[in-house]
C-alpha positions as CSV (number, residue, x, y, z in Angstrom):
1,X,-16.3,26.8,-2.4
2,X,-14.8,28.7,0.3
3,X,-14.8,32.4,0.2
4,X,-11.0,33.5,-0.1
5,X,-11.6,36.6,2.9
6,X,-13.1,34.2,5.4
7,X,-10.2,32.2,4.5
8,X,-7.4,35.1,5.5
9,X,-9.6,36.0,8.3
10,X,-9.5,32.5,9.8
11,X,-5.7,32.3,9.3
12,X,-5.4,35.9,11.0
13,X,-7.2,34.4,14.0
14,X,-4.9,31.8,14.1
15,X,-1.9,33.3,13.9
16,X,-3.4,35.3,16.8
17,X,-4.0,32.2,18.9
18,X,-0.6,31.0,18.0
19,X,1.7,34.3,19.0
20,X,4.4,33.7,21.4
21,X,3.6,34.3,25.1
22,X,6.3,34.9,27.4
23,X,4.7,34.2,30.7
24,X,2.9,30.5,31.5
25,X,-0.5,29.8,32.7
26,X,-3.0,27.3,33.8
27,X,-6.8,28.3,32.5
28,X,-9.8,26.5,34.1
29,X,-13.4,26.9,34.2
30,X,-15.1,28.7,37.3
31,X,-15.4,25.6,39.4
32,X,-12.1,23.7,38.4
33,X,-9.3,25.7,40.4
34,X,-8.5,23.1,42.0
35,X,-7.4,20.8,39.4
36,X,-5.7,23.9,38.0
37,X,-3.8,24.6,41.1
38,X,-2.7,20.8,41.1
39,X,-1.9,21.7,37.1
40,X,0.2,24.7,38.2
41,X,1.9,22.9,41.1
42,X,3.4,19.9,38.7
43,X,4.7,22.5,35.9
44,X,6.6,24.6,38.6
45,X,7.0,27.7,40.1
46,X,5.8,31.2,38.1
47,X,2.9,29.2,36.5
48,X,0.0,31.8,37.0
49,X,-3.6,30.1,37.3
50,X,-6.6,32.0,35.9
51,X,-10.5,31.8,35.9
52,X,-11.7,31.3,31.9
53,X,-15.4,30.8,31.4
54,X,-14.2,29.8,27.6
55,X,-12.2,26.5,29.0
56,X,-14.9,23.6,28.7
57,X,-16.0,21.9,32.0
58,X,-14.1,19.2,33.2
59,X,-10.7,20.6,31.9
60,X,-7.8,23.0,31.9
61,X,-5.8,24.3,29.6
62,X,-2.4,25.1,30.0
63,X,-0.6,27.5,28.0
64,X,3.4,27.4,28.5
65,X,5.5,30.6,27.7
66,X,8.7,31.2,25.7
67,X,10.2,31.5,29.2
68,X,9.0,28.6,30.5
69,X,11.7,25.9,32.3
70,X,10.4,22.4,33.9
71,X,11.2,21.9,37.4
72,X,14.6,20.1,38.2
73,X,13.6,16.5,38.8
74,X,14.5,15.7,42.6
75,X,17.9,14.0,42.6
76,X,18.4,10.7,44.0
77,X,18.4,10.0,47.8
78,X,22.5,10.5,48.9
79,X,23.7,7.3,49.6
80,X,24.2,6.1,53.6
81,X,27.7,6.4,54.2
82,X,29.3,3.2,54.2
83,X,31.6,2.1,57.1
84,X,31.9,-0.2,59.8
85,X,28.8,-0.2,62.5
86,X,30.5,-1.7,65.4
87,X,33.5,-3.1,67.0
88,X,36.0,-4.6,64.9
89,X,35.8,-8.0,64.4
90,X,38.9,-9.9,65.2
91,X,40.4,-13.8,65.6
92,X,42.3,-14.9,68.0
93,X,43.4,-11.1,68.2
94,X,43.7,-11.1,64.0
95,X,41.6,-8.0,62.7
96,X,39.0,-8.9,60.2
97,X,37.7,-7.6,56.7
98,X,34.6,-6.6,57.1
């Protein structure tokens, strides 16, 4: 049976863990920056990277903020302008549609 203290004191520690943080960061592992730095890129600008000895190898872990916004996606590519490229075309002097 579980020891109803160690129980409150594991849901304390939790509830630590879990507090709201308002700014957004990219952990890694001495070694791993980066991987972090490529982490930190994708999510956007104000994305802080920091060293953790705590984060296992191979990984990162990313913590997002209460102010955190995604990047806008890039828009799509304006369109060319449409219009004629050259001379009009004509028939026997008759304008054509191009």
């Amino acid at each position: 049976m579980t020891d109803p203290a160690t129980q409150h004191a594991q849901h304390v520690d939790t509830a630590v863990a879990l507090a709201p943080r308002f700014s957004s960061a990219v952990h890694y592992r001495p070694g791993a920056q980066a991987a972090a730095g490529a982490a930190a890129r994708t999510l956007g600008a104000g994305v802080l990277v920091t060293a953790d000895a705590a984060v296992p190898a191979r990984h990162v872990r990313v913590v997002l903020g209460t102010t955190y916004a995604p990047p806008l996606p890039a828009g799509p590519a304006p369109a060319a302008a449409a219009g004629p490229t050259g001379p009009p075309v004509t028939a026997g002097g008759v304008p054509c549609v191009d």
